[in-house]
N, C-alpha and C positions, 0 to 999 in steps of 0.2 A: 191511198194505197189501194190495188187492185184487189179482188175477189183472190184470182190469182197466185199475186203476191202473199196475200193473209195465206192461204192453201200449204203454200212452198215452204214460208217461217214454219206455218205450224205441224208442219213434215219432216223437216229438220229438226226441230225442235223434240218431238218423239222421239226420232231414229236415235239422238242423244240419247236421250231418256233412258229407250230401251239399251243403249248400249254400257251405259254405265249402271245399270239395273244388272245384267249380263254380266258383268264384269265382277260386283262385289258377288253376285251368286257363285263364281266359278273362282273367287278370290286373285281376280289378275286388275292388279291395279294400272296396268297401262292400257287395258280398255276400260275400265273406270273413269281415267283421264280423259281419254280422247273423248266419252260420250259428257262429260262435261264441258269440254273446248267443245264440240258441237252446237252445246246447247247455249254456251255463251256467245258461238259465232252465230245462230241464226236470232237472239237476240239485238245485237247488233246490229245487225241487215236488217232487223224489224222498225228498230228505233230509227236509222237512217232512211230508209223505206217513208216513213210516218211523216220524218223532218222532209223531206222532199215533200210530198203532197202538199204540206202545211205552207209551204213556200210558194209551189205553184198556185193555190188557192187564193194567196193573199197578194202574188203577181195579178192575177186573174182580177181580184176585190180594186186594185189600186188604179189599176188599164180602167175599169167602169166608172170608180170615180173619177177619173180622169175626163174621160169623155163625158161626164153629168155635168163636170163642173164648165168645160168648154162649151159645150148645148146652151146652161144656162146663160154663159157669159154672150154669145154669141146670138142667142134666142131663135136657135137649132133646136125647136123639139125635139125631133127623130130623134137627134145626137143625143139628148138630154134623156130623153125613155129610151136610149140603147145602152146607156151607160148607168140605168138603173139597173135595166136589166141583166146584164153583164154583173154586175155588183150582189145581186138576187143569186144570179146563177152558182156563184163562187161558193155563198153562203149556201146553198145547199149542198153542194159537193161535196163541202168540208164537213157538213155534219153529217152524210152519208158514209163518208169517208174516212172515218175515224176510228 
C-alpha cells in the first residue's frame, strides 16, 4: 500500500471519527451513523488496499523464483542472480509496505 493510500484511509477514517463524535454531541443519531459507515468503509478499503499489495508482492516473490529456478536448471547465471534478485526485491517491498 502506498504512502498515499495510508494518507486517504487515515483521512477517511477521521472525518468519521469526527462526524460521529458531531453527531452524539449535538444528539442526531443519523450523523452518528454515517460517521460510523465512514469509518467502516475506509477500513475496508484499508484492508482491501493491504490484501492487494500482499498479492502483488508474492506475484512479484514467485516470477523471481521462477527465473532462479530456470537459471539454475539451464546454468543461466544472469537468469539465476535475476531471479534472486527479483525474489530480494519483493521481500523488501512487502516489509516496507506493510
Amino acid at each position: 500500500m502506498t504512502t498515499q493510500g495510508k494518507v486517504k484511509q487515515s483521512a477517511r477514517t477521521t472525518k468519521g471519527r469526527i462526524k460521529e463524535i458531531f453527531g452524539r454531541v449535538t444528539n442526531n443519531r443519523r450523523l452518528t451513523t454515517q460517521g460510523k459507515t465512514e469509518q467502516v468503509r475506509a477500513r475496508i478499503k484499508h484492508a482491501a488496499e493491504k490484501g492487494t499489495a500482499a498479492l502483488k508482492h508474492r506475484r512479484e516473490a514467485a516470477k523471481g523464483k521462477t527465473q532462479e529456478v530456470v537459471g539454475a536448471a539451464t546454468g543461466n547465471t544472469r537468469m539465476k542472480a535475476k531471479g534472486k534478485l527479483g525474489r530480494a526485491s519483493a521481500r523488501i517491498s512487502h516489509k516496507f509496505n506493510k
